[in-house]
C-alpha positions as CSV (number, residue, x, y, z in Angstrom):
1,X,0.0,0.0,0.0
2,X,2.8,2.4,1.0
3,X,4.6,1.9,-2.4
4,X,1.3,2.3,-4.3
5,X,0.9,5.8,-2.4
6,X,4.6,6.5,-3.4
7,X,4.2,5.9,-6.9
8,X,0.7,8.1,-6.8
9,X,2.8,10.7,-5.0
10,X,5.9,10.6,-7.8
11,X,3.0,11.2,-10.7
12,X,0.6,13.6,-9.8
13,X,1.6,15.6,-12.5
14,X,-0.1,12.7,-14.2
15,X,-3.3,13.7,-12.9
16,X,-2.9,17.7,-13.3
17,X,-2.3,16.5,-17.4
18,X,-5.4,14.8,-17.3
19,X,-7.5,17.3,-15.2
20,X,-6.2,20.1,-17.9
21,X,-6.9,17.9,-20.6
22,X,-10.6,17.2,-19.8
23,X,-10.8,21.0,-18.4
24,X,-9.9,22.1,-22.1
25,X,-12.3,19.5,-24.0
26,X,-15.4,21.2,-21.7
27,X,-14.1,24.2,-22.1
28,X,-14.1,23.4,-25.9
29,X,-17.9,22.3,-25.7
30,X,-18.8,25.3,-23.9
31,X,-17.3,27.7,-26.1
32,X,-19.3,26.3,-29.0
33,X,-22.5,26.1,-27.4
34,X,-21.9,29.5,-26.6
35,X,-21.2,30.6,-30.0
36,X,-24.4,28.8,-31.5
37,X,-26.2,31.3,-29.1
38,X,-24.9,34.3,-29.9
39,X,-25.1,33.7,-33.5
40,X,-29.0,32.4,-32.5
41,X,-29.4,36.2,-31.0
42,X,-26.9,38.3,-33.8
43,X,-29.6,36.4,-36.3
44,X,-33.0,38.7,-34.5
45,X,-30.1,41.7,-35.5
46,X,-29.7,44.0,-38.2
47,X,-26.1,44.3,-37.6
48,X,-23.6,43.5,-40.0
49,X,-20.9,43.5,-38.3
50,X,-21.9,41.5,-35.5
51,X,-22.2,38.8,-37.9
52,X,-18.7,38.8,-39.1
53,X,-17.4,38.8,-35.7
54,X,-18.7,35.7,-35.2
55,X,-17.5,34.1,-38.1
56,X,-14.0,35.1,-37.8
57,X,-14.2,34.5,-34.2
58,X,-15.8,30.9,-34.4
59,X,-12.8,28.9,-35.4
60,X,-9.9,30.7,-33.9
61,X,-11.2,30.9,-30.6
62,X,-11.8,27.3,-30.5
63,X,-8.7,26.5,-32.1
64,X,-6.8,29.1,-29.3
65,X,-9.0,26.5,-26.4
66,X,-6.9,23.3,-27.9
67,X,-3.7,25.0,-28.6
68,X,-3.7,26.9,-24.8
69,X,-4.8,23.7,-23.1
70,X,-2.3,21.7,-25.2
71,X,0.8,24.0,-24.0
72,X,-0.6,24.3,-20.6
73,X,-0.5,20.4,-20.1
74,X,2.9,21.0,-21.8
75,X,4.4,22.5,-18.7
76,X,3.1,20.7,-16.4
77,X,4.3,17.7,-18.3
78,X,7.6,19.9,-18.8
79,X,8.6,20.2,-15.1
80,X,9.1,16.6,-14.9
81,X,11.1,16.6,-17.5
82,X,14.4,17.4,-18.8
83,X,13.9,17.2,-22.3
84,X,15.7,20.4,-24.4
85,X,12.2,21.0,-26.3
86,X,9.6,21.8,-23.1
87,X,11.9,24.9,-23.2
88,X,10.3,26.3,-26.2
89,X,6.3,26.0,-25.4
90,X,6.4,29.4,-24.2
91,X,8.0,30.8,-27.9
92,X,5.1,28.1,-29.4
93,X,2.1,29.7,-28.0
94,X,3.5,33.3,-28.4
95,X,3.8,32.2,-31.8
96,X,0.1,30.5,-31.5
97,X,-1.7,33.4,-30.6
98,X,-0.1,35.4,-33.1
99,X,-1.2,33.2,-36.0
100,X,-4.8,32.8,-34.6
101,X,-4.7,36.7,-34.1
102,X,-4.3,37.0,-37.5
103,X,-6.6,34.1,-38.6
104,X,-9.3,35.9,-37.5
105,X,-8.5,39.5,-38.6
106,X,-8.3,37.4,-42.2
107,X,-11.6,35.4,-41.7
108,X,-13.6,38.9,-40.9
109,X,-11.3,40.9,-43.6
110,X,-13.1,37.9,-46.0
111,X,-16.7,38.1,-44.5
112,X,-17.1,41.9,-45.1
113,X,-15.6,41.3,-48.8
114,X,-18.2,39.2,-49.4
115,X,-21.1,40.7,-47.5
116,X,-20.4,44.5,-48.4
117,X,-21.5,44.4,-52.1
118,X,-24.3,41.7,-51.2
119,X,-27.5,43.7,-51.9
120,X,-28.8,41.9,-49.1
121,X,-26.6,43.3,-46.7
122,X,-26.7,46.8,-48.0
123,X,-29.2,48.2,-45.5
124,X,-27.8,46.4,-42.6
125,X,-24.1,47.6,-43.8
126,X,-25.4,50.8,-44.1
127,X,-24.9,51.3,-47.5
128,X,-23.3,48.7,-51.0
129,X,-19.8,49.1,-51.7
130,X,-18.7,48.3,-55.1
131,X,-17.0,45.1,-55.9
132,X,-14.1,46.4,-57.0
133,X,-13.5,48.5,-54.3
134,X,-14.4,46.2,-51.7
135,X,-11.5,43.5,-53.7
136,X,-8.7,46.4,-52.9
137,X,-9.7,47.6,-49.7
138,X,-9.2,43.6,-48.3
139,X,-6.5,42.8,-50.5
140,X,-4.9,45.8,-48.8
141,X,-6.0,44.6,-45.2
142,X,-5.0,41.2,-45.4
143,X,-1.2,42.1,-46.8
144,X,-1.1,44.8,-43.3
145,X,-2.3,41.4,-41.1
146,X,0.1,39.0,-42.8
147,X,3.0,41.6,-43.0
148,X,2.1,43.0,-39.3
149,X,2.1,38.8,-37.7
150,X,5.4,38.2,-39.6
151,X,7.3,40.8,-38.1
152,X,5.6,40.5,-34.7
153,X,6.5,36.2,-34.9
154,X,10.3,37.2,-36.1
155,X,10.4,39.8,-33.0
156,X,8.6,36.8,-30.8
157,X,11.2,34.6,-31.9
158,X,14.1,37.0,-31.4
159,X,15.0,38.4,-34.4
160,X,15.5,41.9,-34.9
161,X,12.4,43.3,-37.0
162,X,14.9,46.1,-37.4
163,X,18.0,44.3,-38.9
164,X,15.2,42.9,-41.2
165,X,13.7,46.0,-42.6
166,X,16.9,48.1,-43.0
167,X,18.0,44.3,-45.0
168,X,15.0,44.9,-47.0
169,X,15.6,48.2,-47.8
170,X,19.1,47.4,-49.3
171,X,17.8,44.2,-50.8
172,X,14.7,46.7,-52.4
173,X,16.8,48.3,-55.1
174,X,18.4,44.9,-56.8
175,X,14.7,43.7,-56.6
176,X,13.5,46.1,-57.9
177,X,15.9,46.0,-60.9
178,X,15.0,42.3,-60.9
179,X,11.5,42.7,-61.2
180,X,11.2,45.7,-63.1
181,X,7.7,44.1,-64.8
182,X,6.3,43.1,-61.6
183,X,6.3,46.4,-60.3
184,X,4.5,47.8,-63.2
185,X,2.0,45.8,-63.2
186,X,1.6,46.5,-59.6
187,X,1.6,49.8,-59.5
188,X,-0.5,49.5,-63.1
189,X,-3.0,47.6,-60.6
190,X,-3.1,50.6,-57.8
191,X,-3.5,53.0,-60.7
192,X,-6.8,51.4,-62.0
193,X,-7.9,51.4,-58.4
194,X,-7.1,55.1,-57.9
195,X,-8.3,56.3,-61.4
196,X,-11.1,53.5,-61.9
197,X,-11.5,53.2,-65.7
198,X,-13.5,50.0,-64.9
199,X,-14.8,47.6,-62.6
200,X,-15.3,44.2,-61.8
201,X,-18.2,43.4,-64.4
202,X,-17.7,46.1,-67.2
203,X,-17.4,45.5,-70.9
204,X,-14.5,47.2,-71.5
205,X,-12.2,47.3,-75.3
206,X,-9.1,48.8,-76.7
207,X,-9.0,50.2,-80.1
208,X,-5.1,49.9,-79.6
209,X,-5.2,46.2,-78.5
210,X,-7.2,42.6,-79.7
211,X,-8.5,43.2,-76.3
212,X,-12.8,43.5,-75.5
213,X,-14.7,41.2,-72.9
214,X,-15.9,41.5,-69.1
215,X,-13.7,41.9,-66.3
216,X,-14.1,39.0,-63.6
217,X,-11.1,39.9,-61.9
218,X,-8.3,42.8,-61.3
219,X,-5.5,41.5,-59.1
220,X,-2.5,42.9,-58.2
221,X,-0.3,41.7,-61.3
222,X,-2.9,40.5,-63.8
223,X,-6.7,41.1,-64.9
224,X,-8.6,38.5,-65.7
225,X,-11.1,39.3,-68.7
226,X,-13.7,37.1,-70.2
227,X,-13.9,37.5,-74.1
228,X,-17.4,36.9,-75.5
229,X,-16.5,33.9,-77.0
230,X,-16.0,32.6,-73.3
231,X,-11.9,32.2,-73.7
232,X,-10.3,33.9,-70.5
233,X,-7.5,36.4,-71.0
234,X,-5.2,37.5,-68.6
235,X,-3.5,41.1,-69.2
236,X,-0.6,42.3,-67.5
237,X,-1.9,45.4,-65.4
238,X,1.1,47.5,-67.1
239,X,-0.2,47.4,-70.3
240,X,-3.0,49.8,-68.9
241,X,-0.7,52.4,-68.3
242,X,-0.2,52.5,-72.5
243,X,-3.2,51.7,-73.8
244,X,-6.3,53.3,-74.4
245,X,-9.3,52.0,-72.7
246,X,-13.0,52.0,-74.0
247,X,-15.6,51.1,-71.2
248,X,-18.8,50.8,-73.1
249,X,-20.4,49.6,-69.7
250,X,-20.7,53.2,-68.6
251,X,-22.7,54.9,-71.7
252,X,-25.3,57.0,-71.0
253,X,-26.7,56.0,-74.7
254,X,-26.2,54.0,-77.6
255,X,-26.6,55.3,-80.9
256,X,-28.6,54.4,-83.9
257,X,-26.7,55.7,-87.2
258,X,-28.1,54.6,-90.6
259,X,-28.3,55.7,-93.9
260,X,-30.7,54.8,-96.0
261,X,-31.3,54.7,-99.8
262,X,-34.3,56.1,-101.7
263,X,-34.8,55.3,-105.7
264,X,-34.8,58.8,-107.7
265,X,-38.3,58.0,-109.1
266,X,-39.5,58.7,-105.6
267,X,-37.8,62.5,-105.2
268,X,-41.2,63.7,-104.5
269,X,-42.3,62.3,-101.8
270,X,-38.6,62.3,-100.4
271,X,-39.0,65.2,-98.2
272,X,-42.6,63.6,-96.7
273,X,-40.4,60.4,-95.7
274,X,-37.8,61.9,-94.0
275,X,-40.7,64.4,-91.5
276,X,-42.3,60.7,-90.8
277,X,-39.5,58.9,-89.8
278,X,-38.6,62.2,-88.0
279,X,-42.1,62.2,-86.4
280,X,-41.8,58.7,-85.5
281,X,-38.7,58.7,-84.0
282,X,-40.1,61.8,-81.3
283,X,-42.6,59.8,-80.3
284,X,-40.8,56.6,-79.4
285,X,-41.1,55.8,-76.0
286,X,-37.6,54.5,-76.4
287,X,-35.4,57.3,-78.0
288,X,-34.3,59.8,-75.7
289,X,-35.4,62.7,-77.4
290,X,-32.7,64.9,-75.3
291,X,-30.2,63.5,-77.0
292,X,-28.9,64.7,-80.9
293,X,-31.7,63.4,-83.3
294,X,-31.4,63.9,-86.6
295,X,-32.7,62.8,-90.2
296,X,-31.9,64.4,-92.9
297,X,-31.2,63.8,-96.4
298,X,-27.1,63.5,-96.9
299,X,-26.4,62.9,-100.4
300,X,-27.8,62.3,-104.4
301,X,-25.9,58.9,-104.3
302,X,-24.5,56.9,-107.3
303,X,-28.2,55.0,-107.6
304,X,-30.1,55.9,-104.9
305,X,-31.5,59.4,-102.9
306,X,-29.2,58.8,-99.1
307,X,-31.0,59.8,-96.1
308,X,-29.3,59.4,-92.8
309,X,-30.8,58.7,-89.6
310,X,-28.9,59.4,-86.6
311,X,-30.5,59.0,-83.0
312,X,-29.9,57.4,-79.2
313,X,-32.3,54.8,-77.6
314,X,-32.3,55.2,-73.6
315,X,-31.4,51.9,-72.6
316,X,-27.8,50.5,-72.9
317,X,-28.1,47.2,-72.4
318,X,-27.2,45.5,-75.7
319,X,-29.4,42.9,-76.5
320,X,-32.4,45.3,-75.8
321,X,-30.9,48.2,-78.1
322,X,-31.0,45.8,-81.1
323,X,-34.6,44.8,-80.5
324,X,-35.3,48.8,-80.7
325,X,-33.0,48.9,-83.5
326,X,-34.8,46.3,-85.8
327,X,-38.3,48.0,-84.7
328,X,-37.5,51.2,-85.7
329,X,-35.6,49.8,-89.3
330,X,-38.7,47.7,-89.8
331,X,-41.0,51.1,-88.7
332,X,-38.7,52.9,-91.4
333,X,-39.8,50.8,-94.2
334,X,-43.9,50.8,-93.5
335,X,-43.3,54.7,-93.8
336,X,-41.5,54.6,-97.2
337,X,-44.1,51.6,-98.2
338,X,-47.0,53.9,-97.3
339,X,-45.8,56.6,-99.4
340,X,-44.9,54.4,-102.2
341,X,-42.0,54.1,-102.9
342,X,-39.3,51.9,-102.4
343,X,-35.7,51.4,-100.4
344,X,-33.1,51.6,-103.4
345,X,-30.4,48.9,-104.3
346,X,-27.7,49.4,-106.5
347,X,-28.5,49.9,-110.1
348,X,-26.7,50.5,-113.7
349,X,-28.8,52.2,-117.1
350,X,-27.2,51.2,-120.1
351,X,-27.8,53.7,-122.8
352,X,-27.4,51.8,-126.5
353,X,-27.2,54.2,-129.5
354,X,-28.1,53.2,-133.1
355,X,-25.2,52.1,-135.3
356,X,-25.7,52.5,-139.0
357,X,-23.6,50.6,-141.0
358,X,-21.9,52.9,-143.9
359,X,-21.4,50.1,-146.4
């Protein structure tokens, strides 16, 4: 019995282990029972934030129970021991916390991207923030957390965060030498989100480049665009910085420019065809009569009278324009129909004079 006691005696630590152990798997339990309430209660909310402080939180919190309990058992375990590597739990959960400090500044960086241009989230956000913007403003935050924890770990772990930057600095100019192209496409990248030629989801085209499609994506060294046969084209964000840009996403109009061809047997009723289609056009709920509208005859062509019609239709959406577009071209041709006459197509007379033979 005495030895029995001894041996209990020699090993409580033992039993301190366990007792942590088993305090951190309640502990565990608690702390997600607790967040399935609160997230229960942040649900009756109309808080945005709230939201995203329990996602981010969720995980890392739980993860920081384990890895606390873990080192915790570690020195208690540790003071029985003389092994070289107990030495270092207290550098390891520095080191811990750090990381999971960071995790979650980069899990609620992530929920607010996503949730700030939601339209569903707009009201409780307080207002929508564009995609684009929203992509730079957490690509921005989440380089200051992972920049910020890697010189707080190098400082934890005793290296001199100074040593490091004034390293870097040197280092900088033979980089940047080295990667002359990466920094023009980065800084090509901050210059599209300072001046904002386009966004994530514009039609955009260059009449200098084979270059037209949607954008789906504007990182910091490429942007991703979708042409509309579906193939996807990365662009270097330099090449912005030469280029000219066309954003067709952001007209206000687009523009209906024909010209049309009358025969010359129908000169007289020229002029009445031309007031018509000007009529007609005025009263179309879809031409935005505030805009230049104009139809008037241009030219005596080679075979035909040309009339040009030149005009805007309100909406911008392209598949909806050319539906206007055929209505009006098909409206165009019931007016000249109706005064009888007819759209002209090219024609040749071919004048034969008599030829008397002298013999």
């Amino acid at each position: 019995m005495g030895d029995f006691l001894e041996l209990m005696a020699a090993h409580t630590w033992a039993g301190y282990v366990f007792g942590i152990v088993l305090l951190t798997l309640i502990a565990r339990y608690v702390a997600k029972r607790f967040f399935d309430r609160l997230e229960h209660e942040a649900e009756k909310t109309h808080n945005l934030y709230d939201d995203a402080v329990l996602f981010a939180a969720r995980k890392p919190v739980g993860w920081a129970i384990y890895v606390f309990g873990i080192t915790w058992a570690a020195d208690v375990a540790g003071g029985q021991s003389k092994a070289e590597i107990f030495n270092y739990i207290g550098v390891a959960r520095q080191l811990a916390a750090i990381l999971l400090m960071a995790w979650l500044a980069l899990r609620f960086v992530s929920y607010m991207e996503k949730s700030i241009v939601d339209p569903t989230y707009a009201g409780r956000a307080g207002r929508r923030m564009d995609t684009t913007t929203a992509a730079v403003s957490a690509k921005l935050l989440r380089a200051a957390v992972v920049i910020t924890a890697f010189l707080i770990a190098l400082q934890t772990m005793g290296v001199s965060v100074a040593g490091v930057l004034a390293f870097g600095g040197i280092g900088g100019i033979a980089v940047g030498f080295a990667a002359r192209d990466l920094l023009a496409n980065f800084f090509g990248a901050l210059m599209i989100y300072l001046d904002r030629p386009f966004a994530v989801g514009d039609w955009i085209r260059s009449p200098d480049r084979e270059l037209e499609g949607t954008v789906e994506d504007i990182g910091w060294r490429l942007t991703l665009i979708r042409t509309f046969d579906q193939r996807p084209l990365y662009v270097p964000n330099g090449l912005f910085n030469s280029i000219s840009v066309e954003n067709p996403s952001r007209m206000r109009n687009r523009r209906i420019y024909e010209t049309i061809g009358i025969r010359y047997d129908d000169i007289n009723v020229l002029k009445n065809i031309i007031d018509d289609v000007r009529n007609m056009l005025k009263a179309h709920p879809e031409i935005d009569t505030s805009r230049t509208l104009m139809v008037n005859l241009v030219s005596f062509g080679a075979s035909s009278l040309d009339f040009f019609v030149y005009t805007f239709t309100k909406t911008t959406v392209w598949e909806d324009f050319h539906v206007i577009k055929e209505e009006i071209l098909f409206r165009i041709a019931d007016i000249i129909e109706s005064h009888n006459a007819e759209i002209a197509y090219p024609t040749q007379t071919l004048l034969l004079e008599d030829v008397h033979d002298p013999g």
